[in-house]
N, C-alpha and C positions, 0 to 999 in steps of 0.2 A: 827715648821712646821705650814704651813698654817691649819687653821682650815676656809670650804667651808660651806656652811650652806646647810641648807634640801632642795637639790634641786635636780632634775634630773642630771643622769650620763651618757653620754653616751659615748663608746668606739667605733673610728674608728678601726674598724679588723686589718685590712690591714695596714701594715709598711709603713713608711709617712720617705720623705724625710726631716733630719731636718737643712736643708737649707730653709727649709720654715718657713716661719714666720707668722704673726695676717693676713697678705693679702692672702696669699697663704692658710693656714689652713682655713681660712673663706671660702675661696673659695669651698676648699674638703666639708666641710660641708655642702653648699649650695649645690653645685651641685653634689654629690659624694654620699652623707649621704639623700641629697633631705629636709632637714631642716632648721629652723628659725635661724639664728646665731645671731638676735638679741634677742633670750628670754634669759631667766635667767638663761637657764640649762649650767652643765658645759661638753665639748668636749674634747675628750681625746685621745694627739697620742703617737705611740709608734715608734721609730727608729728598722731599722733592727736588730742590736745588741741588743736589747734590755737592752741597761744599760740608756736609756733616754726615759723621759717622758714629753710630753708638756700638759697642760689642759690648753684650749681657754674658757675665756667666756667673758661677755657684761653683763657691772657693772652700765646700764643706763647712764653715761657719757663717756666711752669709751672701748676699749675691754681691757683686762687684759690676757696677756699668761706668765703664769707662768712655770717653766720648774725643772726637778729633776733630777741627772744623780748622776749612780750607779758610785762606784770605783772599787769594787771586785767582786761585784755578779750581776746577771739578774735578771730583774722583771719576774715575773710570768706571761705571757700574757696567756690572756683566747687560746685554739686552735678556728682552722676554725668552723664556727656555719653554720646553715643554712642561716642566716643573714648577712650580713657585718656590719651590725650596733649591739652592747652589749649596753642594758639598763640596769644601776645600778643604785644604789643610795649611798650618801657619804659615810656610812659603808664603802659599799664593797670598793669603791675607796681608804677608808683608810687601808684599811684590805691590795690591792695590793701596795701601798707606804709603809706599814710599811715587806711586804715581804711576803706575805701569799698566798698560790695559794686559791685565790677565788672560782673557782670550785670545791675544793675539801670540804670546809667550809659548814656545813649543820646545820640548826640554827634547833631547835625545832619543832615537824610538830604543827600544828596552829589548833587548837581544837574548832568547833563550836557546842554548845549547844542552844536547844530548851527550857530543861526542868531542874529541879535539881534531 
């Protein structure tokens, strides 16, 4: 598997026709998502059936779409949010590639102290 480095994740909602390719998903992002397609973050779609995964990014020298399709099971896609856009980070990303419903995943609550 690819291993993505520590960068922003973000997931289009919405099933993405995947006759679309680096021009067409560029596009949904720009004008869809309303974001940079040239940063470093990586973009992520999902087909209706949900046994295909495409993630769009921009490698500084050109774009890179890498793609993942299930044989037996479906990915876990997040449901409807208030959003159309899901901001993750590569965990979760790998968490949903290796099978796991990411919503369901609840890490640690995060402890902030003043004093000992």
């Amino acid at each position: 598997m690819i291993h993505f480095a520590d960068v922003p994740v973000y997931l289009h909602r919405d099933y993405v026709d995947f006759r679309k390719a680096i021009n067409g998903l560029s596009q949904i992002v720009q004008d869809n998502m309303g974001m940079d397609v040239f940063s470093p973050d990586l973009f992520v779609f999902c087909n209706k059936g949900r046994d295909k995964l495409k993630v769009l990014y921009w490698d500084q020298t050109g774009f890179c779409l890498w793609q993942k399709r299930l044989e037996q099971v479906k990915f876990i896609w997040p449901k409807k949010d208030i959003n159309d856009i899901i901001h993750w980070d590569v965990e979760q990303l790998d968490w949903l590639l290796r099978g796991f419903n990411v919503a369901q995943l609840r890490p640690h609550k995060t402890l902030k102290y003043n004093a000992i």
